[in-house]
Every structure is written in structure tokens, then in C-alpha cells.
Backbone and ligand atoms as CSV (ligand in chain L), in Angstrom:
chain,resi,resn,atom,element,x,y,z
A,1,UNK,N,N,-3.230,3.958,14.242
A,1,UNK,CA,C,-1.880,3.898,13.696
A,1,UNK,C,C,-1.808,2.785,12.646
A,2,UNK,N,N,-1.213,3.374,11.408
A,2,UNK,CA,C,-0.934,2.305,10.433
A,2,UNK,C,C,0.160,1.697,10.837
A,3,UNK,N,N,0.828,0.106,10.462
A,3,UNK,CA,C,1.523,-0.705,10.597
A,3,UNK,C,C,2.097,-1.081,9.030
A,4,UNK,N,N,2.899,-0.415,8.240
A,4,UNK,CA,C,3.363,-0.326,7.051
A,4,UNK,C,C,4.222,-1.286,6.998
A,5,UNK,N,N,4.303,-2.357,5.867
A,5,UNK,CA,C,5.152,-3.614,5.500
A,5,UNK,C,C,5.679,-3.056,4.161
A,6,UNK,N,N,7.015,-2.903,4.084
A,6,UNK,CA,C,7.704,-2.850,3.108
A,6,UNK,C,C,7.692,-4.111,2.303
A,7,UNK,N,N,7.687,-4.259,0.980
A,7,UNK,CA,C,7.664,-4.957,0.150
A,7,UNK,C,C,8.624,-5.136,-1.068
A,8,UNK,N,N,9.726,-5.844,-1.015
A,8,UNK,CA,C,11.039,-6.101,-1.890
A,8,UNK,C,C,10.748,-6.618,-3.125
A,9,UNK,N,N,12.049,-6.100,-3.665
A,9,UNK,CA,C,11.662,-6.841,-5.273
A,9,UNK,C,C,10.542,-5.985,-6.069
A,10,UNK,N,N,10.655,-4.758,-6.176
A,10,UNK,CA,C,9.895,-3.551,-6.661
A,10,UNK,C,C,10.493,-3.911,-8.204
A,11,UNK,N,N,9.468,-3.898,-9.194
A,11,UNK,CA,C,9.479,-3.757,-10.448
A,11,UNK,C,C,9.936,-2.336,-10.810
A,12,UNK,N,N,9.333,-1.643,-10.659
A,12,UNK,CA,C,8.660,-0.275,-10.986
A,12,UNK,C,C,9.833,0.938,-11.505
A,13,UNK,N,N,11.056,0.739,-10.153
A,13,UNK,CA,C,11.995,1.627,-10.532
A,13,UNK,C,C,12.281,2.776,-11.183
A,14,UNK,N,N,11.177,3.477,-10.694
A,14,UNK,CA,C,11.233,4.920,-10.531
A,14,UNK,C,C,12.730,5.354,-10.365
A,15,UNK,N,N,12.547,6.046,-11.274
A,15,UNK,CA,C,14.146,7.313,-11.722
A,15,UNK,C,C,13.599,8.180,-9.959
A,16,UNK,N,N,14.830,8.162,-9.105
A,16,UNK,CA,C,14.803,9.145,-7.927
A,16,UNK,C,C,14.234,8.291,-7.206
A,17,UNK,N,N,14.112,6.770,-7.065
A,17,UNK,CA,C,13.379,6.253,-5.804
A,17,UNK,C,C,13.913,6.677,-4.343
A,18,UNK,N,N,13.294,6.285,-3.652
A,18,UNK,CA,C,13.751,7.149,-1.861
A,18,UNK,C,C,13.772,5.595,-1.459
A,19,UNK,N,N,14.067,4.816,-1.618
A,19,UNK,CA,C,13.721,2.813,-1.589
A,19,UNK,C,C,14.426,2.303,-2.285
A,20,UNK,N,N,15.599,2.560,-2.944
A,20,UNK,CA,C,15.815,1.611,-3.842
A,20,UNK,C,C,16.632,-0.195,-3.468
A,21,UNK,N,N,16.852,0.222,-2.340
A,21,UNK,CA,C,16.852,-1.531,-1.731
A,21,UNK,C,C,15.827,-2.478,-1.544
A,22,UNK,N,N,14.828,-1.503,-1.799
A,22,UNK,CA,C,13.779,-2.791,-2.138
A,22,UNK,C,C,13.351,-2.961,-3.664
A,23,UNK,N,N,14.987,-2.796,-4.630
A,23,UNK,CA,C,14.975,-3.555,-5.846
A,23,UNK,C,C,14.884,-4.668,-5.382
A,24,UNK,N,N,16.108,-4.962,-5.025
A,24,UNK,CA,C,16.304,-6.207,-4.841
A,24,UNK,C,C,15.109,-7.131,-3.886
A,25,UNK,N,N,15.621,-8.636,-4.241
A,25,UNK,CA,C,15.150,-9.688,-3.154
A,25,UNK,C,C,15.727,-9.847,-2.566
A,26,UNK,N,N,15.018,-9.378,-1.573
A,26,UNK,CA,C,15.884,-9.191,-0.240
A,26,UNK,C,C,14.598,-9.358,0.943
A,27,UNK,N,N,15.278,-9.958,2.273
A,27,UNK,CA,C,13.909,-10.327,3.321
A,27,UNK,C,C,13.128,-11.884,3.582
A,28,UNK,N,N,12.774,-11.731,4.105
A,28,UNK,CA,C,11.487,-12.912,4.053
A,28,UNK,C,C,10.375,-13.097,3.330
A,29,UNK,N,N,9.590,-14.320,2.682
A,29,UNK,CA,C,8.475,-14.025,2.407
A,29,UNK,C,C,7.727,-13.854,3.291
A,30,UNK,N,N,6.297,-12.943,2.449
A,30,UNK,CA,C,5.494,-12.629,3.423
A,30,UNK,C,C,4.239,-13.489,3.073
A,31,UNK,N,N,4.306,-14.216,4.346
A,31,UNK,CA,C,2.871,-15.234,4.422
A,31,UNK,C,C,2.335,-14.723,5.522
A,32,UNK,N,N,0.571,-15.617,5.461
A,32,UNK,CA,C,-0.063,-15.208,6.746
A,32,UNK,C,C,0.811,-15.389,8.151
A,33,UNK,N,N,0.995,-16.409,7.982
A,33,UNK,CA,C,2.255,-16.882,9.368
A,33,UNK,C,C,3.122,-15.423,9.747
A,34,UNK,N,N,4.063,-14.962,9.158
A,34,UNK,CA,C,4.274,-13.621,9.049
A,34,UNK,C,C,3.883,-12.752,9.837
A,35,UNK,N,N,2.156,-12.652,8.776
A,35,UNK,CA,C,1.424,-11.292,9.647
A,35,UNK,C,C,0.787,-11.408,10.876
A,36,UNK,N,N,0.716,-12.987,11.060
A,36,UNK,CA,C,0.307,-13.045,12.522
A,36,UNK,C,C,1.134,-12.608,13.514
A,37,UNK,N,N,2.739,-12.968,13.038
A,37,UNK,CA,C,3.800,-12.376,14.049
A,37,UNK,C,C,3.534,-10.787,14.037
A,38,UNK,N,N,3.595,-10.125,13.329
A,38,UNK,CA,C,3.831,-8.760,13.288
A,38,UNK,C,C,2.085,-7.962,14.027
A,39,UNK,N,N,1.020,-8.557,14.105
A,39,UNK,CA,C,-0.112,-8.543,14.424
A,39,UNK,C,C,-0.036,-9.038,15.990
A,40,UNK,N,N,0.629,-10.037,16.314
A,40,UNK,CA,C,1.069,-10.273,17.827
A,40,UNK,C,C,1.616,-9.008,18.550
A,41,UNK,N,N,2.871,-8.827,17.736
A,41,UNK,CA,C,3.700,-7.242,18.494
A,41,UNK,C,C,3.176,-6.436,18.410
A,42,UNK,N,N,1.972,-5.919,17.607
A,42,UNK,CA,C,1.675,-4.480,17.864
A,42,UNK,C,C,0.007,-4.838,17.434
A,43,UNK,N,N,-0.797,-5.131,18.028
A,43,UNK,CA,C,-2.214,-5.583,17.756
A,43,UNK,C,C,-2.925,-4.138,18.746
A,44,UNK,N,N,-2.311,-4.258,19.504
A,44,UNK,CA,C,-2.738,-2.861,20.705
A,44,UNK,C,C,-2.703,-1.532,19.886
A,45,UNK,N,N,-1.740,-1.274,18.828
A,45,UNK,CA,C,-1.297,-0.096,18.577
A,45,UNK,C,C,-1.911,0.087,17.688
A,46,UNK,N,N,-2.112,-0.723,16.391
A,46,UNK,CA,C,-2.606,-0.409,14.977
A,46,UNK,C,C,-3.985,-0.764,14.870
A,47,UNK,N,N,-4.665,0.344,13.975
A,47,UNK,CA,C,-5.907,0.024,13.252
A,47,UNK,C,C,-5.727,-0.533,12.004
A,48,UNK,N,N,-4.993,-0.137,11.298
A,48,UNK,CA,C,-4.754,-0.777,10.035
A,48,UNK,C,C,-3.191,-1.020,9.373
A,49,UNK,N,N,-3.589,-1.988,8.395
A,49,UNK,CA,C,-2.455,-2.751,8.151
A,49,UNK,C,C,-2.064,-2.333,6.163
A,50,UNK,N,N,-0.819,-2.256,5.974
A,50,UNK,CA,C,-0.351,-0.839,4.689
A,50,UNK,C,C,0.510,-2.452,4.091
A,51,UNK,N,N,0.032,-2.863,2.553
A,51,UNK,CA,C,1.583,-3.170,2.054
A,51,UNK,C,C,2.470,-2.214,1.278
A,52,UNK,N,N,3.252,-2.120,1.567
A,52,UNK,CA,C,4.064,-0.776,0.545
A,52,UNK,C,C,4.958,-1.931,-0.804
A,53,UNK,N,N,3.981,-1.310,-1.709
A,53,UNK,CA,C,4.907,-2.380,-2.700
A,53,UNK,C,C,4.318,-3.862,-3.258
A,54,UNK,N,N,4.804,-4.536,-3.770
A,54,UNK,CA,C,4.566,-5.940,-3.796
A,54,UNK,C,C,4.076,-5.902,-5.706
A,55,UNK,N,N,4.113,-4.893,-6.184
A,55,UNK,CA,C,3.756,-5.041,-7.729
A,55,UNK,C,C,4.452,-6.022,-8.679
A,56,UNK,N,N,5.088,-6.802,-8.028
A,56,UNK,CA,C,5.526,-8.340,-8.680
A,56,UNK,C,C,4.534,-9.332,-8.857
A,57,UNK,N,N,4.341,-9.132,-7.522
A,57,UNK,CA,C,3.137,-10.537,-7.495
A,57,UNK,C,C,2.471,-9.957,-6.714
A,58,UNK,N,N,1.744,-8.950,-7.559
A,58,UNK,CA,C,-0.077,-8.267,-6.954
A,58,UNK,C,C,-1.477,-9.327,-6.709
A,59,UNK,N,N,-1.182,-10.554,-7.200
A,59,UNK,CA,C,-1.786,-11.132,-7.185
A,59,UNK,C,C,-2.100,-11.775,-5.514
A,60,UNK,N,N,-0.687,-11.963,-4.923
A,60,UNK,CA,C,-0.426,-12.807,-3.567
A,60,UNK,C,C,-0.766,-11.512,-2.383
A,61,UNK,N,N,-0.583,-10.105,-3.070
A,61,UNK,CA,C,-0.970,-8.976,-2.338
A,61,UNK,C,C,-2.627,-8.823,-2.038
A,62,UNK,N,N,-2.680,-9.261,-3.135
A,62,UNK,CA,C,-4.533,-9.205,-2.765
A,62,UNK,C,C,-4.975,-10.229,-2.056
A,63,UNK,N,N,-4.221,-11.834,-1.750
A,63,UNK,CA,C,-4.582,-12.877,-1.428
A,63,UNK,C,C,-4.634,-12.812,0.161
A,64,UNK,N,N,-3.183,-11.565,0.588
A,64,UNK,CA,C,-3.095,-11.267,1.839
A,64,UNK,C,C,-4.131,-10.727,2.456
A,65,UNK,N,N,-4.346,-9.729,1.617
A,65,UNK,CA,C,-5.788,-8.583,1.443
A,65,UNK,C,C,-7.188,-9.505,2.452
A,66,UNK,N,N,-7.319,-10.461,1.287
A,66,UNK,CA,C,-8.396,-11.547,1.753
A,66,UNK,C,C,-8.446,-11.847,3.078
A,67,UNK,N,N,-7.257,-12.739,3.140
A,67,UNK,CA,C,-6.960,-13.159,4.450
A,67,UNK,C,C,-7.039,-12.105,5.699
A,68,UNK,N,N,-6.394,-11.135,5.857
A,68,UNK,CA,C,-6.420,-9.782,6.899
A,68,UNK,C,C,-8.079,-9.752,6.995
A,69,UNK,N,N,-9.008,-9.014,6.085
A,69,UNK,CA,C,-10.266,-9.212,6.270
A,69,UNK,C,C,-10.765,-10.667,6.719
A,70,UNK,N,N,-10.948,-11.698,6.303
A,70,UNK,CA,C,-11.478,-12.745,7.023
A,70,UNK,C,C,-10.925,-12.917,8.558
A,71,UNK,N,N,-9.482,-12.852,9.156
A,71,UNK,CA,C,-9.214,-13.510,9.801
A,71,UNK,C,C,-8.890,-12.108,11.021
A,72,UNK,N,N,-9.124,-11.193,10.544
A,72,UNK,CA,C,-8.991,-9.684,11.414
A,72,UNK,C,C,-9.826,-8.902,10.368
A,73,UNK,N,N,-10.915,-8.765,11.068
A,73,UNK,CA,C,-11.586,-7.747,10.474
A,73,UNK,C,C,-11.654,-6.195,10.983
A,74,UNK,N,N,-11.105,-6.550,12.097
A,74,UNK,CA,C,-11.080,-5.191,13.189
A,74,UNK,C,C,-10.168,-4.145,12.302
A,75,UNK,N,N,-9.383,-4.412,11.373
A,75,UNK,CA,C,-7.583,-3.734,10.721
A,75,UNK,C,C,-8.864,-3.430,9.375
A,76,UNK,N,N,-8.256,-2.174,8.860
A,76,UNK,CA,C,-8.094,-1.223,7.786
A,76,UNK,C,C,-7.106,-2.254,6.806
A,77,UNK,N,N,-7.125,-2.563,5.528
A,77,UNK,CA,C,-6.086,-2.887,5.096
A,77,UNK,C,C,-5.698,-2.013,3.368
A,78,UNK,N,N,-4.350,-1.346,3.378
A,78,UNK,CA,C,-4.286,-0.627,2.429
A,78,UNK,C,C,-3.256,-1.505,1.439
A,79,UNK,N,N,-2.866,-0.567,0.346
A,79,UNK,CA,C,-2.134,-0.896,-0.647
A,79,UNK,C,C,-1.468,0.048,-1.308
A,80,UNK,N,N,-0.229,-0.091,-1.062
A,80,UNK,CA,C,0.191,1.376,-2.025
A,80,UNK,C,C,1.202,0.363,-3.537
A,81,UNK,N,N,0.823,0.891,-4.375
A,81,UNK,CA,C,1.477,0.435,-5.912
A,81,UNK,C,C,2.175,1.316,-6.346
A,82,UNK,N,N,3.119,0.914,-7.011
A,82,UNK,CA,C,4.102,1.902,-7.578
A,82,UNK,C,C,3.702,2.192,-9.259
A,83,UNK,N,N,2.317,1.191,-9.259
A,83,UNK,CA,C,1.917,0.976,-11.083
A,83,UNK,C,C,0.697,2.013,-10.894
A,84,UNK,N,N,0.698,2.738,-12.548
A,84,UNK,CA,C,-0.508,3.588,-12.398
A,84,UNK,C,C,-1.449,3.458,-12.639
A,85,UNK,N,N,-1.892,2.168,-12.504
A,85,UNK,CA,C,-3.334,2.052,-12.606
A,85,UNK,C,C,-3.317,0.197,-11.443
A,86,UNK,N,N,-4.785,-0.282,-11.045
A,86,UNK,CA,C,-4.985,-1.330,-9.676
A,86,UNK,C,C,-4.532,-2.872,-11.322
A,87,UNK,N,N,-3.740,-3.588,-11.077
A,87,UNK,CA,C,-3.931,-4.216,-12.343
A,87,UNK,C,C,-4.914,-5.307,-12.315
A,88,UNK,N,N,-5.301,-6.120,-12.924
A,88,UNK,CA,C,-6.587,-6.790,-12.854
A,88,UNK,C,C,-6.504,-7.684,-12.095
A,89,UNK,N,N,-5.409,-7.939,-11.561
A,89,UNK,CA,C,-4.895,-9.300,-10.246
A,89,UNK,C,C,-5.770,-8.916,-9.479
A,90,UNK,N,N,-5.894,-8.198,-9.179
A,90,UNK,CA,C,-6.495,-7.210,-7.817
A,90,UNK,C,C,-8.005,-7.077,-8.048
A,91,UNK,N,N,-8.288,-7.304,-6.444
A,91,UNK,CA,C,-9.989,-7.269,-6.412
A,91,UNK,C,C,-10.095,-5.586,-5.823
A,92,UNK,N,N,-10.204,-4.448,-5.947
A,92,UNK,CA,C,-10.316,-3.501,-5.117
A,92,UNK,C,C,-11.112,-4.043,-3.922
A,93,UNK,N,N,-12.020,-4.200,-3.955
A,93,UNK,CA,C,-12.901,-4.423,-2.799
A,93,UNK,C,C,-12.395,-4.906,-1.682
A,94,UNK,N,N,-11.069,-5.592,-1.663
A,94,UNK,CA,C,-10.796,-6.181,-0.829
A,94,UNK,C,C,-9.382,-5.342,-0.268
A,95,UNK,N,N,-9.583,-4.296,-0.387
A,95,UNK,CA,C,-8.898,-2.880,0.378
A,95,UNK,C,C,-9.704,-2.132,0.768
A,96,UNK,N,N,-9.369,-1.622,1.858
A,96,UNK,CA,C,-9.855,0.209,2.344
A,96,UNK,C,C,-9.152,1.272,2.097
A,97,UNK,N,N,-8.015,1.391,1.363
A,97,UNK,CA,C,-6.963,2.365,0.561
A,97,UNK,C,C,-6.010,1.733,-0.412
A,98,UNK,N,N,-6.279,2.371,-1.219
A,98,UNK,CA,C,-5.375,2.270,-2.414
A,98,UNK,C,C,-4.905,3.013,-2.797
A,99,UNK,N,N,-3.145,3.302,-3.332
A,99,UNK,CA,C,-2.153,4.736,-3.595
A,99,UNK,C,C,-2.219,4.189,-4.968
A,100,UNK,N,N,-1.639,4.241,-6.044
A,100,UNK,CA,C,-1.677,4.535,-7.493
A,100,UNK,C,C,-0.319,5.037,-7.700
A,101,UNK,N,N,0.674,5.026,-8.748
A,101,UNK,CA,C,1.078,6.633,-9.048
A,101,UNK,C,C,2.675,5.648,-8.833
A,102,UNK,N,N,3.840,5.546,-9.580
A,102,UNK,CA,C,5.059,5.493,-9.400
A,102,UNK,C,C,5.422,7.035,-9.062
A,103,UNK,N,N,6.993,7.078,-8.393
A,103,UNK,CA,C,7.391,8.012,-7.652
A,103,UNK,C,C,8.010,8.615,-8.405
A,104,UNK,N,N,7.790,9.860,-8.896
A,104,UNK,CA,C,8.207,10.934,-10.415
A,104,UNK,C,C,8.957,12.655,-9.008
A,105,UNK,N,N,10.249,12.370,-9.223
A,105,UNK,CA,C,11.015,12.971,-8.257
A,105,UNK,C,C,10.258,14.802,-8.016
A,106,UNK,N,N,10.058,14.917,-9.358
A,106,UNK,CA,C,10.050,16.458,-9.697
A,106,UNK,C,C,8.489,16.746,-8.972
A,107,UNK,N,N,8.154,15.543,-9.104
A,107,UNK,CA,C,6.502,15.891,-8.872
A,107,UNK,C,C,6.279,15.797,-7.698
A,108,UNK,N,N,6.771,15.293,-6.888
A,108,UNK,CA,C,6.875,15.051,-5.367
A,108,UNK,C,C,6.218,13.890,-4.765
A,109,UNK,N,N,5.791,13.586,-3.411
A,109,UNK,CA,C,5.369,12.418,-2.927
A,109,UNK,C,C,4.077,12.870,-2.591
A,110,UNK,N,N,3.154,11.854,-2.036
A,110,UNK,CA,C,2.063,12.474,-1.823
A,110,UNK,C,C,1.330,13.820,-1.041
A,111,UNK,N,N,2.602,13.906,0.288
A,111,UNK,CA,C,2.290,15.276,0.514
A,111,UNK,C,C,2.726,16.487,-0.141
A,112,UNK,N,N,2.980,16.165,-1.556
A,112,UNK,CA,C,3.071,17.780,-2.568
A,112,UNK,C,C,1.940,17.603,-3.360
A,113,UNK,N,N,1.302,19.047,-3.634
A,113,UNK,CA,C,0.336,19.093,-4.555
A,113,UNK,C,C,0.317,18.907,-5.892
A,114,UNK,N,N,1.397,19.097,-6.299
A,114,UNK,CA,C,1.808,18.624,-7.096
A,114,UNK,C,C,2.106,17.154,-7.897
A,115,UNK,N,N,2.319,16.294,-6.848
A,115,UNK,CA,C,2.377,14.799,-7.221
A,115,UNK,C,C,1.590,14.219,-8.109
A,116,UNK,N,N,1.574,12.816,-8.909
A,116,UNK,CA,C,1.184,12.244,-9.564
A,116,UNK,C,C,0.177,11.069,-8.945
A,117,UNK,N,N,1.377,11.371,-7.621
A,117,UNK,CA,C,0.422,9.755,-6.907
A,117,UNK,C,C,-1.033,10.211,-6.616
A,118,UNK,N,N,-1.943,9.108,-6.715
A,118,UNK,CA,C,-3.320,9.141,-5.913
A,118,UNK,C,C,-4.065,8.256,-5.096
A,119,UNK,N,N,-4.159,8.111,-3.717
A,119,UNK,CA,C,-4.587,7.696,-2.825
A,119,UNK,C,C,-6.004,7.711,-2.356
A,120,UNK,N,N,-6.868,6.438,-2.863
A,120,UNK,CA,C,-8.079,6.533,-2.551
A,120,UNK,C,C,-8.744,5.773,-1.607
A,121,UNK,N,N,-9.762,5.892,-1.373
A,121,UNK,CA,C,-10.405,5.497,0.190
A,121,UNK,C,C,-11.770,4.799,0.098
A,122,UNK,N,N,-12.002,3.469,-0.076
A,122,UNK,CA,C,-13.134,2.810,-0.213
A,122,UNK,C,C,-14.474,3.542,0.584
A,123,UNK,N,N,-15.040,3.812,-0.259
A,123,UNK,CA,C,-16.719,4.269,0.015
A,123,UNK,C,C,-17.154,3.143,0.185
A,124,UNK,N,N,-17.763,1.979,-0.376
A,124,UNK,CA,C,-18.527,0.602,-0.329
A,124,UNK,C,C,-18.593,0.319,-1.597
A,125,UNK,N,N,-18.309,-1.125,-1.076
A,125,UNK,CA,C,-17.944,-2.223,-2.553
A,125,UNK,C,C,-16.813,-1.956,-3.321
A,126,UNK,N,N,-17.145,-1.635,-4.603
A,126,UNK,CA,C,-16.131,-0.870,-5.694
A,126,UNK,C,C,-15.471,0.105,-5.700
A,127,UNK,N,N,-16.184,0.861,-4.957
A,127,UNK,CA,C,-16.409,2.188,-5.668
A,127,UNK,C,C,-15.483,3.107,-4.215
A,128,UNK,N,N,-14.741,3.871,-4.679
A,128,UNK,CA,C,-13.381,4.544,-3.995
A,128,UNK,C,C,-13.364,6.155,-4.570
A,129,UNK,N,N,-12.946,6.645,-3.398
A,129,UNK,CA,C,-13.251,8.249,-3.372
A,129,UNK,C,C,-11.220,8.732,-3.318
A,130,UNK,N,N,-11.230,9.773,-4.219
A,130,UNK,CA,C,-9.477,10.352,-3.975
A,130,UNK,C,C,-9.744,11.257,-2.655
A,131,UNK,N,N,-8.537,10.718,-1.828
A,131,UNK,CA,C,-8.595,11.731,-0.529
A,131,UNK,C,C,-6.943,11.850,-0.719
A,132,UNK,N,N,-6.297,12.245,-1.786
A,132,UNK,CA,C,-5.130,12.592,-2.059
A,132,UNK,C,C,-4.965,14.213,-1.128
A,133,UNK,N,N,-5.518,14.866,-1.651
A,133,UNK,CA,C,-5.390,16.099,-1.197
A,133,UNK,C,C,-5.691,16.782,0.680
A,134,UNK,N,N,-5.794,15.764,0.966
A,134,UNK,CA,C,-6.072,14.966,2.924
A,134,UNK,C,C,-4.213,15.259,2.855
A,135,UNK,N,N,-3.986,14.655,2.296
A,135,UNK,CA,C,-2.055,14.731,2.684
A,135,UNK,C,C,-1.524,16.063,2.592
A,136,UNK,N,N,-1.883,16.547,1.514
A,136,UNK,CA,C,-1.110,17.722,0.876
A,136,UNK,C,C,-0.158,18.475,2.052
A,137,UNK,N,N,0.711,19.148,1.934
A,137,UNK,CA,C,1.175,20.020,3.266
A,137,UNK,C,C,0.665,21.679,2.664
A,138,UNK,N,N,0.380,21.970,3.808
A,138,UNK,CA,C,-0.103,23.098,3.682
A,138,UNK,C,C,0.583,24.210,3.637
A,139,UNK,N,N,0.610,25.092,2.582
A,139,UNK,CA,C,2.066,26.180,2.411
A,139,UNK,C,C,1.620,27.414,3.627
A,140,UNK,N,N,2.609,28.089,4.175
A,140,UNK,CA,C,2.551,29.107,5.128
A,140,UNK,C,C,2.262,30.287,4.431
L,1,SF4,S1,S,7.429,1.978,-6.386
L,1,SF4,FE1,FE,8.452,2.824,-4.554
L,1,SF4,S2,S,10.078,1.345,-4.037
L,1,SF4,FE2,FE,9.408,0.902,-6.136
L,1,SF4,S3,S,10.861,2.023,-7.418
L,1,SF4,FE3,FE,9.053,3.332,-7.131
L,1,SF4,S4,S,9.568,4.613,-5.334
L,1,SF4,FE4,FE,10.987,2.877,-5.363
């Protein structure tokens, strides 16, 4: 089970967001201190750990990144961006999923085939495979 952290103060503002309260700043910051709390309550339940968001300061997103791997290595740690491309703040390597893709209404979310977004899945080191189409819903 993923353990998904919403992330406030979204740049991105996608026309049709399904989020748009996390324009604003709004919440707590998120420090390690933080994720240790949220890693206390549900350490039993989750394999991996999701930030949704944070394309303000991608930089402190990847720093978390770091930290989760050094200090829990047992957790998956993903990243979903609302920017379409990883921006250079960012080390990939230091994820096991990465989403891509602001939220374009017409095109749908990741489970339409249609969507823009793309969700990829660290092979080793750099180098990341699209398992976008893993979501898709399947038409009857
Ligand atoms: S990235 Fe997500 S939260 Fe931000 S505006 Fe787009 S849909 Fe909304």
C-alpha cells in the first residue's frame, strides 16, 4: 500500500484541477520530523511512500527523496509532478516512480488512455521504464 502526501502550494494550475486547494499555502511543512510521524502510524501498512505535488520547491522534494532511502530503505519512494518534464533539481535516481504530465481535463487522468500524464518505474540507476498503461481502465 502506497501512503500518498499531498503537497500545497501547486504552481502548475491546470485548467480543470480535481485539487485546487492545494493552490494555496495551506498545512504544515513537510520535514523529516513529519515523515517520521506519518511512518510511525502506518509503518505496518505501507510499502511505499508517494509525494503528490511539491513542484515549488522540487528541490526539498528530492532532499526528502534522499532522506526516505537512507533512513528507510525498506519504502518505495515516488513522485508525482504536475511539470512535464523531472526539472534538473531532481536526481531521478533517487525515486522508484515518477508521474510527469499536468492534469489536461479532456485528456483524462492516468487511468484513461488517453491522458497526457506518464508514470515511470525505475529499472536501475537512471534509467526508468513507462508503466503508464499498468493503470489504464479497461473498456468492457
Ligand atoms: S498539478 Fe495537480 S494539484 Fe497542481 S494544479 Fe495540476 S491537477 Fe491541480
Amino acid at each position: 500500500m502506497t501512503l500518498s502526501i499531498n503537497i500545497s502550494n501547486c504552481p502548475c494550475h491546470c485548467p480543470g484541477c480535481h485539487s485546487s486547494y492545494l493552490w494555496q499555502d495551506i498545512g504544515e511543512p513537510l520535514t523529516p520530523m513529519v515523515l517520521e510521524q506519518f511512518i510511525q502510524k502506518y509503518e505496518d501498512e505501507i510499502t511505499c511512500i508517494c509525494f503528490m505535488g511539491g513542484d515549488a520547491e522540487s528541490k526539498a522534494v528530492n532532499d526528502l527523496a534522499v532522506y526516505l532511502h537512507r533512513e528507510h530503505p525498506q519504502y518505495k519512494v515516488g513522485w508525482y509532478s504536475g511539470r512535464t518534464h523531472v526539472p534538473t533539481s531532481i536526481c531521478k535516481s533517487n525515486f522508484d516512480y515518477i508521474k510527469v504530465g499536468p492534469y489536461i481535463k479532456h485528456l483524462g487522468c492516468l487511468k484513461d488512455m488517453t491522458t497526457n500524464q506518464r508514470l515511470y518505474k525505475r529499472v536501475s540507476g537512471d534509467e526508468f521504464s513507462d508503466i503508464t498503461s499498468r493503470f489504464w481502465r479497461k473498456k468492457d
